[in-house]
SETI-367144 format. One record per residue (C-alpha): residue number from 0; residue in one letter; chain; x negated, y, z negated. Coordinates in pm, whole numbers, always signed. Each point is the difference from the previous one (the first is absolute). Layout:
N
NUM, A, A, X, Y, Z
...
***
This chain:
497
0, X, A, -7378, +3276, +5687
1, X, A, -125, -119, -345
2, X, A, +159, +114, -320
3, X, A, -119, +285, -165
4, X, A, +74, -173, -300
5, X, A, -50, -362, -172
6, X, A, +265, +70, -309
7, X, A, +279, +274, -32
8, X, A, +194, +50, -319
9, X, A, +252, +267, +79
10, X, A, +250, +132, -255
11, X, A, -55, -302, -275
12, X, A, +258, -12, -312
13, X, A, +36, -166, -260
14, X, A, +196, -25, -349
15, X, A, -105, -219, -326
16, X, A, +313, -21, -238
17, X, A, +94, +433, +75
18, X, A, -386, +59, +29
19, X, A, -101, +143, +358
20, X, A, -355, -145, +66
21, X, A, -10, +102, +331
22, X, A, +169, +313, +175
23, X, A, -32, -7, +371
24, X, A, -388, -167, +2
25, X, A, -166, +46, +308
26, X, A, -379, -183, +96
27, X, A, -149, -33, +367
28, X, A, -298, -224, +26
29, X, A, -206, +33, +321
30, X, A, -138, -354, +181
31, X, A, -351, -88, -180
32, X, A, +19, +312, -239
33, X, A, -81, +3, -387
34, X, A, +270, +186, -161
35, X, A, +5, +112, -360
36, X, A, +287, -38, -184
37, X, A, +13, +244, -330
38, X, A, +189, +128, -251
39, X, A, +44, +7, -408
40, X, A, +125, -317, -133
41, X, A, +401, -5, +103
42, X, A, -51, +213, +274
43, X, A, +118, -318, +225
44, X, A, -267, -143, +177
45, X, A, +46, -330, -146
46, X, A, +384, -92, +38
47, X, A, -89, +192, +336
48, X, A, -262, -263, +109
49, X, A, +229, -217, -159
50, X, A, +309, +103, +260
51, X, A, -253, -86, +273
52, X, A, -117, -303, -122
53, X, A, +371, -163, -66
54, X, A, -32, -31, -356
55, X, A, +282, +279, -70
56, X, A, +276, +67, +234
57, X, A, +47, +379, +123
58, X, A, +329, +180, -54
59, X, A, -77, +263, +282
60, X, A, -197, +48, +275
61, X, A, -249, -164, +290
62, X, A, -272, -204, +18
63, X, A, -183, +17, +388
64, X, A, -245, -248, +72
65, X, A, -201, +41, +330
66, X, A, +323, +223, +134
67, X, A, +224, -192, -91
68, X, A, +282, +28, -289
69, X, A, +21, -333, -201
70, X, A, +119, -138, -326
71, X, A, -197, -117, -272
72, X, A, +203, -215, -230
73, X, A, -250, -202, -176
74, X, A, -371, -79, -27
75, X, A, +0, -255, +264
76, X, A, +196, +251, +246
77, X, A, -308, +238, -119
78, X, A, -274, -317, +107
79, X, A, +188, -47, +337
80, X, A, -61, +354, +106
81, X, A, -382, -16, -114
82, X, A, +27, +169, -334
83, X, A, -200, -86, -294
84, X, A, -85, +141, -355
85, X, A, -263, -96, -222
86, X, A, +120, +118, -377
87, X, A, -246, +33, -280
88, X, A, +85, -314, -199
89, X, A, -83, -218, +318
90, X, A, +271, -274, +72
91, X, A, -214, -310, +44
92, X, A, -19, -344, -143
93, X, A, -291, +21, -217
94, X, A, -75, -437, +22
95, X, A, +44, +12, +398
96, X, A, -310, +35, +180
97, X, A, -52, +305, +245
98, X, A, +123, -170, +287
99, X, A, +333, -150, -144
100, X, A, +61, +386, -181
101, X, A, -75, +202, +405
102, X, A, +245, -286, +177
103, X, A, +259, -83, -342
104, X, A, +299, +11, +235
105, X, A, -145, -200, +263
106, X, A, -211, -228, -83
107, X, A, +109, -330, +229
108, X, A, +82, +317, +206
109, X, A, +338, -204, +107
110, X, A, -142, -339, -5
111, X, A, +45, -294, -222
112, X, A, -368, +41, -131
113, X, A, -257, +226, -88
114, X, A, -328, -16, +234
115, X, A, -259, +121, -273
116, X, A, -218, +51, +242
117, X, A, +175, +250, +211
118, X, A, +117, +154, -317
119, X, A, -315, +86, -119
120, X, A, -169, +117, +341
121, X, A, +269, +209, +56
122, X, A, -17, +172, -368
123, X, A, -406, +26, +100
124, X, A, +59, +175, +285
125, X, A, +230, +232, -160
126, X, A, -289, +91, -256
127, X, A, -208, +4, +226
128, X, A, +145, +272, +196
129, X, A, -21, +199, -325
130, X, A, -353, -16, -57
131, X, A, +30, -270, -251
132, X, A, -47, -346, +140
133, X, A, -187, -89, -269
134, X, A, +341, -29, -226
135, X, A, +54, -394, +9
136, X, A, +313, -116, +111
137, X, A, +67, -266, -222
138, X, A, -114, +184, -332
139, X, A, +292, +77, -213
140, X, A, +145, +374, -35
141, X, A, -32, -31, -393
142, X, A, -430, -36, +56
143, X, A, +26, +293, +209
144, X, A, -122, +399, -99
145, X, A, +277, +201, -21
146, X, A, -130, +185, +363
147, X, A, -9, -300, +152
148, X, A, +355, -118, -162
149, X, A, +122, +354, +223
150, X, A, -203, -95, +290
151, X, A, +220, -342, +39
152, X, A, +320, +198, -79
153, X, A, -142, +234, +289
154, X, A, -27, -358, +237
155, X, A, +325, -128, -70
156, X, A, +186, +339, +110
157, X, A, -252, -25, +330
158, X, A, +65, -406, +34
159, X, A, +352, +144, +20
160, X, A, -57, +267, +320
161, X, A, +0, +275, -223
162, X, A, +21, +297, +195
163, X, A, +91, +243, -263
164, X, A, -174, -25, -345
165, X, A, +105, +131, -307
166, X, A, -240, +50, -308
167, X, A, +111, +100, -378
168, X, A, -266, +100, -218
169, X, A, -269, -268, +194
170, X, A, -267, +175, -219
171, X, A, +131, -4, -347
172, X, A, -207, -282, -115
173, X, A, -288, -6, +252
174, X, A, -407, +105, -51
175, X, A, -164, +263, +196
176, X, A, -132, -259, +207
177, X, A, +267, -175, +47
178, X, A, +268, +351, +83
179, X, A, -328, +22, +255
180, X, A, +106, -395, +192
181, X, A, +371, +102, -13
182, X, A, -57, +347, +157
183, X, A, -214, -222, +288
184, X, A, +278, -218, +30
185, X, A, +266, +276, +46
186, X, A, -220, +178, +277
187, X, A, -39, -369, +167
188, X, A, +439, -36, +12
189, X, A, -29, +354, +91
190, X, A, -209, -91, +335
191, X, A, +202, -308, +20
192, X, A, +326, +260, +44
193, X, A, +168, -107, -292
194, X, A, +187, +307, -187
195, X, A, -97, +0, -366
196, X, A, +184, +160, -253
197, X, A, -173, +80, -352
198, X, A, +156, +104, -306
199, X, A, -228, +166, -230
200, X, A, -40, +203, -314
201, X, A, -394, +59, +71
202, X, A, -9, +325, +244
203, X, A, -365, -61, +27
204, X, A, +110, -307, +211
205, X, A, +242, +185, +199
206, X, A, -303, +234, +151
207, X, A, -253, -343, -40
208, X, A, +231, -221, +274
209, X, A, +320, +151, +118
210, X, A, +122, +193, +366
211, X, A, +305, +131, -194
212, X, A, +196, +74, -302
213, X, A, +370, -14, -74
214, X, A, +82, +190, -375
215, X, A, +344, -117, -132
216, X, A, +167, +169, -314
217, X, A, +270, -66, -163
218, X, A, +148, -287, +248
219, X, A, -68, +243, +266
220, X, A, -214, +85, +317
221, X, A, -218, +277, -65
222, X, A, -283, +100, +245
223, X, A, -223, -266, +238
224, X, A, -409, +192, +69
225, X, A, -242, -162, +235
226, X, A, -298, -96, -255
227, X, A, -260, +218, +130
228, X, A, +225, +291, -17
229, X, A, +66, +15, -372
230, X, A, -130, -14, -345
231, X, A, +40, -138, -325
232, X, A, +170, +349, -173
233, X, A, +224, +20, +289
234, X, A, +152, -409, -49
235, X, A, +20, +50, -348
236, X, A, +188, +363, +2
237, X, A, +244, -201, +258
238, X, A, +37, -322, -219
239, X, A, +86, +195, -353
240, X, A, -37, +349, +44
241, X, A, -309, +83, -158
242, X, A, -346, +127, +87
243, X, A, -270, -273, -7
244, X, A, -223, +237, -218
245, X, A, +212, -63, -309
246, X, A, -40, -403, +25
247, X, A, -227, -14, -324
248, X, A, +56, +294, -234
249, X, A, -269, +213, -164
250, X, A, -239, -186, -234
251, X, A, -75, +217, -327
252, X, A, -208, -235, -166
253, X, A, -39, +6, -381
254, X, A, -179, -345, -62
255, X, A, -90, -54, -385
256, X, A, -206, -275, -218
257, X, A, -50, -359, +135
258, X, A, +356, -236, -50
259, X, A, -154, -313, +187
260, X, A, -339, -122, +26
261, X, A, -90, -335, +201
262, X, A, -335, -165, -7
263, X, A, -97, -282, +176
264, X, A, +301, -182, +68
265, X, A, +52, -321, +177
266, X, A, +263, -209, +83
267, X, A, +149, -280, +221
268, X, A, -315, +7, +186
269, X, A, +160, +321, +221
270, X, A, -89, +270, -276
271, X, A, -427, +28, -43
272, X, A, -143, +216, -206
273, X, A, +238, +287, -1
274, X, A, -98, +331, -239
275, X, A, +225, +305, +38
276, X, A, +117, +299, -257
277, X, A, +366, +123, -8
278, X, A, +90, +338, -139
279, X, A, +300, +162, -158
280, X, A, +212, +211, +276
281, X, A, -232, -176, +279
282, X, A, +142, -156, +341
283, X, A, -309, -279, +82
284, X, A, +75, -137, +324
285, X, A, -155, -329, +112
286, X, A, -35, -65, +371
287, X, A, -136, -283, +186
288, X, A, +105, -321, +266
289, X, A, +253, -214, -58
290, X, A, -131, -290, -208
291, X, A, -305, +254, -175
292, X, A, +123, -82, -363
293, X, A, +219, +341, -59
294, X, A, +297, -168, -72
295, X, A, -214, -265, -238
296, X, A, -147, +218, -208
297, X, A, +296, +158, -104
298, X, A, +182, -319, -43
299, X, A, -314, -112, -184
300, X, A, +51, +300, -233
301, X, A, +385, -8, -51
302, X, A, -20, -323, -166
303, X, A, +178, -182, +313
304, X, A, -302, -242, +108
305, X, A, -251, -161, -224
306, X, A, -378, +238, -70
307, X, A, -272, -192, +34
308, X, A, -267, +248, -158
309, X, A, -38, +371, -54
310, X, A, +152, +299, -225
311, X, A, +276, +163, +1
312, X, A, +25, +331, -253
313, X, A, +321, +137, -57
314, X, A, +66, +332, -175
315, X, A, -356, -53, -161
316, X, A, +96, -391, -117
317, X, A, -153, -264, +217
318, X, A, +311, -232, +78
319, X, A, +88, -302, +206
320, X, A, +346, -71, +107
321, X, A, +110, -339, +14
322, X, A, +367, +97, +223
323, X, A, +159, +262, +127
324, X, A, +222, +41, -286
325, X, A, -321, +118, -205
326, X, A, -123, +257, +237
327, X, A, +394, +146, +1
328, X, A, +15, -9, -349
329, X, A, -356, +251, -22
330, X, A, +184, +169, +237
331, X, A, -145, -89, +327
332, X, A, +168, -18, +313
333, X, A, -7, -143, +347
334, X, A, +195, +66, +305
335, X, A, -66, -285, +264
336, X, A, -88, -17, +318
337, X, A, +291, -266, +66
338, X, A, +295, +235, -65
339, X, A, +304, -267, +65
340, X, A, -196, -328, -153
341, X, A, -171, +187, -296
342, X, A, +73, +297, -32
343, X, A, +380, +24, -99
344, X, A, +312, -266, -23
345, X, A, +193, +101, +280
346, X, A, +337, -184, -149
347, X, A, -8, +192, -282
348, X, A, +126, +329, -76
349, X, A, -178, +330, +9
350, X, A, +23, +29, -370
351, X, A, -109, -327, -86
352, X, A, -321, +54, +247
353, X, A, -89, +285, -133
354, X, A, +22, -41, -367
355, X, A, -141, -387, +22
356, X, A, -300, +178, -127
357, X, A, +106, +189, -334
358, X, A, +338, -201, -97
359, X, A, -140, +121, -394
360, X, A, +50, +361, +114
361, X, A, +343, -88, +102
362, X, A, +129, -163, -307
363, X, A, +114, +157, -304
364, X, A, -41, -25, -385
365, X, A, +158, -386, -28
366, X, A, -217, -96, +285
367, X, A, +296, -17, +263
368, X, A, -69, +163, +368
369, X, A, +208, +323, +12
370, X, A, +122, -74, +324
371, X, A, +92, +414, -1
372, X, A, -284, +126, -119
373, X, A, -170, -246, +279
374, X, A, +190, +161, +254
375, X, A, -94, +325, -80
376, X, A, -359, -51, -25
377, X, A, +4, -211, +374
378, X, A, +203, +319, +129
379, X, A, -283, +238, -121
380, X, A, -262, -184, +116
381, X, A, +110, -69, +339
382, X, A, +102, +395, -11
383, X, A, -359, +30, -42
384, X, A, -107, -169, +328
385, X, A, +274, +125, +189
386, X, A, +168, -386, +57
387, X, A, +284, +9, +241
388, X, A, +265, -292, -139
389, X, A, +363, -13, -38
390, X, A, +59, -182, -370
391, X, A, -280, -98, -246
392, X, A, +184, -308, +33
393, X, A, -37, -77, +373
394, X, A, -319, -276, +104
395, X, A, -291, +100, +80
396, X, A, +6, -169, +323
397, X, A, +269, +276, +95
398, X, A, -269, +290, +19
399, X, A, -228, +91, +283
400, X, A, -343, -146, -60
401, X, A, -142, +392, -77
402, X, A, +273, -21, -279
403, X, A, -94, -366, -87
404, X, A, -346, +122, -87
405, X, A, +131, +296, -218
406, X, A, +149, -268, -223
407, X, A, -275, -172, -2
408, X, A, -204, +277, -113
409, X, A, +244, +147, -234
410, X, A, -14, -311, -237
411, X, A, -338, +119, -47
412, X, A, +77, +336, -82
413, X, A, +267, -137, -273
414, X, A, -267, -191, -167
415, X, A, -205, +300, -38
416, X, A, -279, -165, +113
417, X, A, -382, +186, -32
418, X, A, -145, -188, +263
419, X, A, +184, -85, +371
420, X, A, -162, -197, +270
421, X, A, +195, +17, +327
422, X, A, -94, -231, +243
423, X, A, +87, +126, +357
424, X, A, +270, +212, -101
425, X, A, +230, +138, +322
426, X, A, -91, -299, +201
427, X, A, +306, -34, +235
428, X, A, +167, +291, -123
429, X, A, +88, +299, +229
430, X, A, -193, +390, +16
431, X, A, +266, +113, -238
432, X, A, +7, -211, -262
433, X, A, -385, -11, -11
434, X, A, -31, +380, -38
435, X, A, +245, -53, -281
436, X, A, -207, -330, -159
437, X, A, -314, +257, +13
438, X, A, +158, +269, -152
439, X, A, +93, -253, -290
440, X, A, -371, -130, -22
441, X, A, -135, +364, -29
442, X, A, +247, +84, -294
443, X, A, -32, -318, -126
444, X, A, -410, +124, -29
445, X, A, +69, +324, -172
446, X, A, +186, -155, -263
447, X, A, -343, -181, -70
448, X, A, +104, -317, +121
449, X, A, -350, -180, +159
450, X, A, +102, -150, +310
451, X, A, -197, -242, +228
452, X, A, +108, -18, +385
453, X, A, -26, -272, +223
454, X, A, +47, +111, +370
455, X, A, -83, -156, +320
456, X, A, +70, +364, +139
457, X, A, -294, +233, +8
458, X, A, +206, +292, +70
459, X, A, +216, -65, -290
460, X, A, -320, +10, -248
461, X, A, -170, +263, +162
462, X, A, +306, +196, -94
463, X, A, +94, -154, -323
464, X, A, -304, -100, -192
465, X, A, -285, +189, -211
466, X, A, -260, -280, +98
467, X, A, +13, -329, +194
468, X, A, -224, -316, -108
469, X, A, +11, -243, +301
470, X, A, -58, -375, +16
471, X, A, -92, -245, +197
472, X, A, -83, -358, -27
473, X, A, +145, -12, -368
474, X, A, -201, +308, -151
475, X, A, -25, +354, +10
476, X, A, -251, +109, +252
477, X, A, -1, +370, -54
478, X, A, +217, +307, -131
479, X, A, +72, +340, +151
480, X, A, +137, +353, -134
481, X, A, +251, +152, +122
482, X, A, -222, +241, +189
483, X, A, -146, -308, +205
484, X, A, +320, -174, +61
485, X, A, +70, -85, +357
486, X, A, +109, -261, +252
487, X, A, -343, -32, +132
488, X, A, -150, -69, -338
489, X, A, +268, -209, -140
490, X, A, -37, -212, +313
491, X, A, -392, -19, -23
492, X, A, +5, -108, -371
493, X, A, +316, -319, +71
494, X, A, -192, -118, +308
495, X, A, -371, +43, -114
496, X, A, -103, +198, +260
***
């Protein structure tokens, strides 16, 4: 008789340096399911994926594969037994062409030579089986989309005998579109019988693709629903103990005169013709594709990339910053949607990150930073958007990524900045810490603070924002109220429908 189940992880422990990440973890994956893995950010689905996959070593506990109890010791045991993960930051060689990047650990495939032509017939007929024969074999990986950059990490797990499939985040970076391809390749390994797991902080993608759900908290098992038998409130009441209704909180608008005012700008050939109006105590979200100038403009605007024509009037003064530097020193911020790369220095401390902005606020009369009075003002602040962190002096790198964007937000609130452009703020960041992130945006708003927010999630401005200008193709194609805000429309406008 056939097992009932592909993967069993029964009573899982394990300990970081006194710290108990996981506390008796437990995860049955049926042959050829889809199986959601969720949870706030150190609930434990990563080091447990990472138990499975041989990258950590348990302390307690039992893996089953197919029945029977085995060992997992190291990523190669992990191959052997058909497992594969495919992490956000892909691991492939970025001047190796597709083929060589699907076949990197066998590619004379125990020969003395490589046969090219095998090579790349064999990597075609791997794409091919995806629905994307079209992707050359000997192009290299660094020419490639980002989709298609997942679609050969996707081959080189199959190329492998993947049976069981592990996904982290796989749509963190993708278009509509493209989230579309990967769901149709997921439904294809589905029919194919291989068990996929998916680790997610999107529910909508839960109820878009998945049989079932696991919820972990806290390093711990929690509760596993068929799909169709649940709901969005109930996951999220199960992952952190709170009602779904209270994700974004009530909205009292009091929007004054006009702080920002662009008109006709262009830039880098990507920005083309764009005119908008931003008001005091206003959240302006911008919406659009991936690659429809959002992200431009406001680079355009902060002073970070080079204006090729157009106005920008600040405060009632038409001004033109030349860097960064200029736009902070007028009190203008902005919160990138690269956390890690741009957003803060994750070797330095929590202090330093979050005063990096205002360093004149910190010192005193003789012009010396009062490292005291510094530490004061970081504490406060970080009070303020309810940052959990050991020492002021501890790395960034040390916090949770919901925590890592609190920093990188709170530099802005030390600057005392008038204006704040936040560019896809909770990406990868867990139900939790977004309600608190939102929270911080909406009080950041009835201070008077003008904020514009980038989002590739319509829910999140439906629920956040007082209007929504959308782009597409480098300029804004139309603007809606709050009263017409919704999925459908927001969709219409990005795709030109």
């Amino acid at each position: 008789m056939a097992n009932k189940y592909s993967v069993e992880l029964l009573g899982i422990d394990k300990k970081f340096a006194g710290v108990h990440a996981l506390r008796a973890a437990h995860l049955q994956i049926e042959p050829g399911e889809v199986h959601a893995l969720v949870g706030e950010n150190g609930a434990g689905k990563s080091t447990l994926m990472k138990v499975l996959s041989g990258a950590i070593k348990k302390d307690n506990g039992k893996i089953v594969i197919d029945g029977d109890e085995t060992e997992i010791h190291s990523p190669k045991d992990s191959m052997k037994k058909g497992i594969s993960i495919i992490y956000q930051e892909f691991m492939l060689a970025p001047d190796l062409t597709v083929a060589e990047n699907i076949f990197i650990d066998r590619l004379t495939n125990g020969g003395a030579l490589i046969n090219w032509a095998k090579l790349n017939k064999s990597a075609t007929t791997l794409l091919s089986s995806l629905g994307f024969g079209s992707i050359k074999p000997t192009t290299k990986v660094a020419d490639l989309s980002v989709a298609y950059q997942q679609i050969i990490e996707i081959c080189k797990a199959l190329s492998r005998n993947a049976k069981i499939l592990i996904f982290d985040e796989p749509t963190a970076v993708l278009t509509f579109s493209e989230i579309e391809k990967l769901f149709g390749i997921i439904k294809t390994l589905k029919k194919q019988g291989v068990s996929v797991i998916y680790i997610t902080h999107r529910l909508e993608e839960v109820f878009s693709i998945c049989d079932r759900v696991t919820v972990m908290k806290d390093g711990e098992y929690v509760a596993t629903f068929n799909v169709a038998e649940t709901n969005k409130n109930a996951l999220v009441s199960k992952m952190i103990g709170r009602e779904l209704s209270t994700l974004f909180p009530q909205r009292v608008s009091a929007i004054g005169e006009i702080v920002l005012e662009i008109e006709n700008l262009n830039a880098n050939k990507l920005v083309k013709d764009v005119s908008f109006k931003l008001r005091k105590g206003e959240i302006l979200g911008f919406s659009g594709l991936v690659g429809s100038g959002r992200t431009e403009t406001m680079r355009a605007i902060f002073g970070a990339d080079k204006i090729d024509s157009g106005k920008i009037i600040y405060l009632g003064k038409e001004v033109q910053f030349k860097s960064p530097r200029q736009a902070v020193a007028n009190k203008i911020g902005l919160l990138p949607e690269d956390r890690k790369k741009q957003g803060v220095l994750l070797g330095q401390s929590i202090r330093i990150n979050t005063t990096l902005t205002s360093l004149k606020i910190a010192k005193n009369k003789i012009n010396i930073l009062d490292k005291k009075a510094e530490i004061i003002r970081v504490t406060d602040i970080l009070a303020q958007l309810n940052t959990k962190y050991n020492s002021t002096e501890d790395p960034v790198s040390s916090l949770s990524g919901g925590n890592q964007q609190k920093v990188s937000l709170a530099k802005w609130l030390a600057a005392g900045c008038e204006v704040i452009i936040l560019d896809e703020p909770t990406r990868g960041v867990d139900v939790g810490a977004k309600m608190e992130i939102y929270k911080n945006i909406n009080d950041l708003a009835a201070k008077g603070v003008a904020i514009i927010m980038i989002s590739s999630e319509m829910v999140e401005l439906i629920g956040m924002c007082d209007r929504v200008d959308v782009m597409r193709h480098g300029t804004i194609v139309g603007e809606l109220s709050k009263a017409e805000l919704s999925e459908i429309n927001l969709i219409s406008l990005a795709m030109g429908v």
